[in-house]
C-alpha positions in Angstrom: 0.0 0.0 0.0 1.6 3.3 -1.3 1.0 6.8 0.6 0.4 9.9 -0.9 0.3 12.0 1.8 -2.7 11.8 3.8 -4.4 9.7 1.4 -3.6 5.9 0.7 -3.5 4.3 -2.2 -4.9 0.7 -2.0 -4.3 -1.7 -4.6 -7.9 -4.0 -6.0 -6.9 -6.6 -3.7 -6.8 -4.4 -0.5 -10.1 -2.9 -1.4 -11.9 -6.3 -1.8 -10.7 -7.2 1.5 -11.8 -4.1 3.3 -15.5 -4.7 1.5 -15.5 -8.4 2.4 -14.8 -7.5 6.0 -17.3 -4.6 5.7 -14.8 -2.1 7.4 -15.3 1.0 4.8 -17.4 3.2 3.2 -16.9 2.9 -1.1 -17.6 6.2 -3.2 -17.9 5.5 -6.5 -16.6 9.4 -8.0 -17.8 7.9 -11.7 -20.5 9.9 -13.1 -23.8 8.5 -12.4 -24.5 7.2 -15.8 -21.2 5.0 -15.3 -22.0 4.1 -11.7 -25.8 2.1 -13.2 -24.0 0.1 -15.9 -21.2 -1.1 -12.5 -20.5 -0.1 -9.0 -18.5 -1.8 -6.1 -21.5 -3.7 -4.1 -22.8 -1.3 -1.6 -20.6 2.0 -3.2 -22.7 5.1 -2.9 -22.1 7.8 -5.4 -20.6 10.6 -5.2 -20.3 14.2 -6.5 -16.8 14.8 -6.4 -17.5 18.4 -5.8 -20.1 18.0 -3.4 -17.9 15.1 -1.3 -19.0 15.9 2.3 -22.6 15.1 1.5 -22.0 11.7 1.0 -19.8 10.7 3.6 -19.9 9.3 7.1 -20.9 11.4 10.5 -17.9 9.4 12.1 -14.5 11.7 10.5 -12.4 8.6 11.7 -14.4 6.0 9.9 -12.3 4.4 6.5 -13.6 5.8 3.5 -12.4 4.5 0.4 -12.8 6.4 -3.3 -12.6 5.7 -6.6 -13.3 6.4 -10.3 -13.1 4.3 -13.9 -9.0 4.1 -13.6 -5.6 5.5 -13.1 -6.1 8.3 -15.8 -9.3 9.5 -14.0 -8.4 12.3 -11.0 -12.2 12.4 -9.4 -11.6 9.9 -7.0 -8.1 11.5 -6.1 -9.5 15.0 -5.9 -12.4 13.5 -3.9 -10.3 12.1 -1.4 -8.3 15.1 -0.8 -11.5 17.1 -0.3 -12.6 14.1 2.8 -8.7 15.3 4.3 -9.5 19.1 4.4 -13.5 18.0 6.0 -11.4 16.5 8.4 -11.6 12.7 7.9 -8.5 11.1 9.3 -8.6 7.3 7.1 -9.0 8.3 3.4 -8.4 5.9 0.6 -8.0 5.7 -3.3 -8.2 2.6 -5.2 -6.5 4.1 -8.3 -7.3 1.4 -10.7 -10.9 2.0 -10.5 -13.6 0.0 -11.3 -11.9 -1.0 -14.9 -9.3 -2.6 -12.3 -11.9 -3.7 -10.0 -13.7 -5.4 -13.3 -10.3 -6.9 -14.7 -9.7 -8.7 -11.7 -13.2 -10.4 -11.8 -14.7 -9.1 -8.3 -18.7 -8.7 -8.3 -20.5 -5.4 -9.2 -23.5 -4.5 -8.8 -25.8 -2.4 -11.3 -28.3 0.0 -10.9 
């Protein structure tokens, strides 16, 4: 797992075991249109502009974001926005959900 400041980067692997053990909150920083056709199971959505009304009361809670892949900066620029709100365990899954797809983990639609 790779730092970048005070947001982590997690690899695919990392973030499937943090949703199988059900210890995060997953924003999905795709646009919404993008979000129907595949999300991470349980991911909420997320205006990466409008980050703080999606997250989590609890500022210590793990909150993990991501967008389509590595070439995408919403998720990034999402999870930079948590830091200055205040949230103290801030992710990025920088291979996104064309990683998350790739490495054949379940998504949900709608």
């Amino acid at each position: 797992m790779a730092t970048n400041g005070p947001v982590r980067e997690l690899s695919v692997e990392a973030v499937a075991e943090l949703l199988r053990a059900g210890d995060a909150v997953f924003l999905d920083a795709n646009p919404a249109s993008r979000h129907k056709r595949g999300h991470l199971p349980g991911a909420v959505l997320v205006d990466p502009g409008a980050v703080g009304e999606a997250l989590p009361e609890d500022r210590t809670a793990p909150v993990v974001f991501y967008c389509r892949d590595r070439s995408c900066g919403a998720a990034p620029a999402a999870a930079r926005r948590a830091v200055k709100l205040g949230f103290t365990d801030v992710g990025v899954m920088p291979d996104g959900i064309q990683g998350w797809v790739a490495a054949g983990l379940p998504v949900e639609t709608g």
